[in-house]
N, C-alpha and C positions, 0 to 999 in steps of 0.2 A: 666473582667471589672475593670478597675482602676479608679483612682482619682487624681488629682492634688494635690499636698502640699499645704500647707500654703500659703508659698511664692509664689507656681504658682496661687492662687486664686488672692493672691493680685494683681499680676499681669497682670491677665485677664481684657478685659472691663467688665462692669458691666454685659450686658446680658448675655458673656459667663461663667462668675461668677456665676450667676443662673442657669444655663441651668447644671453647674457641679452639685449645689449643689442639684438640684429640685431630684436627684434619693433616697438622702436621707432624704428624706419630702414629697416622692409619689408624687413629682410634686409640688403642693401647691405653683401656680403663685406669687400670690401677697405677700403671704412670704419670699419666697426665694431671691425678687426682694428687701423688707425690709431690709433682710439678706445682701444683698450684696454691699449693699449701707453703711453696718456699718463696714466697711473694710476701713485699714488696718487691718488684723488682728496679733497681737503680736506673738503667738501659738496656737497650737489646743486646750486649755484650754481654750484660749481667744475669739477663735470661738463659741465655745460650751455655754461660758459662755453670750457670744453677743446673741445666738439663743436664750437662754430660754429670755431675757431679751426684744426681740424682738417680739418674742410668750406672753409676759405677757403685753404687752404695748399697743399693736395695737389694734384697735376697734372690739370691740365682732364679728362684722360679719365674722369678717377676720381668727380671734381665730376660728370660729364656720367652716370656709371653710377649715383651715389646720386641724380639727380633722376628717373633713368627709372626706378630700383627703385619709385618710387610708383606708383600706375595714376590715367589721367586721371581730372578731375574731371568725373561723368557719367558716368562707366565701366560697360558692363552689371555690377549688384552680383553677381551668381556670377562675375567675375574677379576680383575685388577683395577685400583680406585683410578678416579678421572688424571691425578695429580701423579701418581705412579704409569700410570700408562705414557702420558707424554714426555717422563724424565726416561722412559725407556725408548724411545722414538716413535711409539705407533703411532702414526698418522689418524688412520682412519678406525683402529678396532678391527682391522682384518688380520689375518692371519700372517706368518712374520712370512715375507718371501723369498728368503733366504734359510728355507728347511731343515739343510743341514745344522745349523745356529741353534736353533730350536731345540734339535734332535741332543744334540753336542751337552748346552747348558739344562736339560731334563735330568740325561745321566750323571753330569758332574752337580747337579742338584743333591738328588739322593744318593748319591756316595758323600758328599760335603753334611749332610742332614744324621745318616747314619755312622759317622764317624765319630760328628762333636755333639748330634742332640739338639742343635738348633739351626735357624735357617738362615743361610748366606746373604748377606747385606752388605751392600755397599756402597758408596757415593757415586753413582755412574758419572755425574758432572758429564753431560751429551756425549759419554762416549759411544760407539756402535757398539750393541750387545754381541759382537764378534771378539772385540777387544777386551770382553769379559772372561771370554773362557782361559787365558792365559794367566788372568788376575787367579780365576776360582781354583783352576790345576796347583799355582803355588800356595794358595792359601788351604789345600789337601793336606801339606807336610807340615802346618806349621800346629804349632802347643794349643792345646784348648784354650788354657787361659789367657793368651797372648790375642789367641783370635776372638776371641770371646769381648776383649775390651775394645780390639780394633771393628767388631760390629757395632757395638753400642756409641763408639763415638763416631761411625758413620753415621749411624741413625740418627744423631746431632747436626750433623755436617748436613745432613739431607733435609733435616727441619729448618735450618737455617736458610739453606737454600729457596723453600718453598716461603718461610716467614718474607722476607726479601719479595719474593715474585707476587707475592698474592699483596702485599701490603703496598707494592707498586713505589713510583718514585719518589721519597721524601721531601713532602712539601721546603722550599728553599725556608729560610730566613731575610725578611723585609729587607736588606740591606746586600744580601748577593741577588737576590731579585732584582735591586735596582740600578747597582753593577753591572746588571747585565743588559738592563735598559739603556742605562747612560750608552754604554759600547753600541749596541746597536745602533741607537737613534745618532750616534758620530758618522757609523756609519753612512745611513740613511742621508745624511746632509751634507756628506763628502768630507767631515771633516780626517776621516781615516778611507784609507784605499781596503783593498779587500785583502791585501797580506796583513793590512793592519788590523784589521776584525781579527782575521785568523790569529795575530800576535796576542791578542788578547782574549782570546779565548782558550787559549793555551795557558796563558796567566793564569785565569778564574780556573782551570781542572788543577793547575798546579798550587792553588790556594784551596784547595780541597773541595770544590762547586760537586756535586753532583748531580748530574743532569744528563738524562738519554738526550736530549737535544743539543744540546750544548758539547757533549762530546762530536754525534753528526757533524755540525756547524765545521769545527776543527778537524775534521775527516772532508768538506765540501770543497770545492774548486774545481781540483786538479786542472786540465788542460783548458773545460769550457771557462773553468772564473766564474759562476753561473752561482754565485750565495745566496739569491733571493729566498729560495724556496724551504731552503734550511736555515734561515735567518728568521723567516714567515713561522716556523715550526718551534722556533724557539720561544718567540713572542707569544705563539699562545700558550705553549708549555706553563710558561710563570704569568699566566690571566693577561695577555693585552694581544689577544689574538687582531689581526686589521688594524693595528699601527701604522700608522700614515706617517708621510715626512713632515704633515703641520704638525701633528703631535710630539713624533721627535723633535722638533727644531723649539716648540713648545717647552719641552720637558727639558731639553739644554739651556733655554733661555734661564727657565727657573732657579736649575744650578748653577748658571752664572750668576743670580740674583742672590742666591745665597752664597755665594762666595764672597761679593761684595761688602755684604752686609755682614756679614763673619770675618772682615778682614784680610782674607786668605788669597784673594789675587785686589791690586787696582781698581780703583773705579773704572779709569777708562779701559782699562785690558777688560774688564768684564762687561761694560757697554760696548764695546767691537765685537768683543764674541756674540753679543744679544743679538745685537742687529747683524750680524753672521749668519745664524741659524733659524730665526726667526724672522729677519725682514722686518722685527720693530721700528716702528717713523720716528717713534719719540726718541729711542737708544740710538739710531742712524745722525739725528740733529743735533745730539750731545755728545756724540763723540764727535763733529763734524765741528761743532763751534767751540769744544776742548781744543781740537788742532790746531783751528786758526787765529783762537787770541791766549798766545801765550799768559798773559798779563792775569788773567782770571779765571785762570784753570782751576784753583785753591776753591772759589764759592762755586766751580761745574763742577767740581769733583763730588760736595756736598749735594748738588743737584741729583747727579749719577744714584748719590746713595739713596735719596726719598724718592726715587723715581725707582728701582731695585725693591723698596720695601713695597712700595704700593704693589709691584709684578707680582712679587712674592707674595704678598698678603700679611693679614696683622695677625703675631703670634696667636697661639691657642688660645689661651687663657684671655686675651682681648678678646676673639670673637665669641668666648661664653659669657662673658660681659653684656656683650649683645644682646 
């Protein structure tokens, strides 16, 4: 089950705007159709932040129909949607096995129902529905209106949570994709050890990468050192699943080539790296005959760079010339 973006909501008509959004609000008609009439939305922050603000505005009856749209916590799980059932922990739809639980959250149900008038919601965030009945006992004593706002902005917290899971891991952007390339394939050809993957993969989460793999990866090692297989996992995560070390040693050469050619490191420091990583003949004989005639290093250095361009290739705009 997916989700549309942002940008694909905005872009929906209005019903089919709702009709995306109703999975994560258990439906809740007349909210959703609130919801989606307060679009464009800027980002997912700005969605998120429209929902509570449209949950706290609209007339109680309405507030009181998007908390009952939920099913209680403890609910037999064949009433309860697919998306509610698993944030409650049923496994399979069977019956909870821990009876007393059940029994416990029914009664503090409808005394919680019969008190305030609507029904008790709230972020479980995987906790065990055990750990609820202490939540729902305090939230007995507390002010209708007080409780009333802290439903409606669970019921936020809960869409959020589900937007997130269902819309799954935020494709990267072309350049920590390929941050994340360059690291491995150093990997790959020995130019870093495997503390050293790990040092950098701790960079890219601290430069704000998101990545279920990527975080693994920085979790991998421990006492085997064994990074392949979470290395493997990471490469296909961002599309280059079966990367090989000619590809990596490949894909380094390149960014040596463009380094050279951007000025940014040496010719010869970036023909040593080439023929490093890749085993290049041509980059191995120029840095080889840079070394040993000092005298003429000036016109191999010029070599190094049309040798670098050719690797690289001729800019864009040359080969639509073509």
């Amino acid at each position: 089950m997916g989700l549309p973006s942002v940008e694909e909501l905005n872009r929906l008509p209005a019903a089919e705007a709702g009709t995306a959004l109703a999975p994560l609000f258990e439906g809740a008609p007349q909210y959703v159709a609130r919801l989606a009439e307060r679009r464009p939305f800027a980002d997912e922050d700005d969605l998120f932040e429209a929902a509570r603000a449209v949950a706290r505005q609209m007339p109680e009856d309405e507030q009181v129909g998007l908390l009952d749209a939920h099913p209680r916590i403890g609910a037999d799980p064949s009433t309860v949607s697919t998306l509610s059932r698993r944030e409650q922990g049923y496994e399979d739809g069977g019956p909870d096995p821990q009876a007393w639980v059940a029994d416990e959250l029914r009664a503090l149900n409808e005394a919680y129902e019969a008190r305030f008038g609507f029904r008790f919601v709230v972020f479980v965030a995987g906790r065990p529905r055990a750990d609820i009945i202490p939540i729902l006992e305090r939230a007995l004593h507390a002010d209708r209106d007080e409780e009333l706002r802290r439903g409606l902005d669970d019921v936020v917290l809960i869409a959020r949570e589900r937007y997130e899971r269902l819309r799954g891991p935020r494709p990267l952007r072309e350049e920590l994709r390929e941050a994340i390339a360059l690291e491995v394939s150093r990997w790959m050809v020995g130019e870093i050890d495997d503390d050293g993957l790990i040092r950098a993969t701790h960079r890219l989460i601290e430069e704000g990468v998101e990545s279920p793999a990527l975080l693994a990866l920085s979790l991998a090692g421990g006492e085997s050192g064994e990074l392949g297989p979470a290395a493997d996992r990471l490469m296909a995560e961002i599309g280059l699943g079966g990367w090989d070390t000619a590809q990596a040693g490949q894909l380094l050469a390149l960014h040596a080539a463009a380094s050279i050619i951007g000025e940014v490191s040496r010719p010869i420091d970036g023909a040593r790296r080439i023929a490093s990583v890749s085993g290049n003949a041509e980059f191995e004989a120029l840095a080889e005959r840079w070394q040993a005639d000092e005298a003429d290093r000036e016109r191999l250095d010029e070599e190094i760079r049309r040798a670098a361009v050719e690797l690289f290739g001729p800019p864009d705009d040359q080969e639509d010339e073509g």
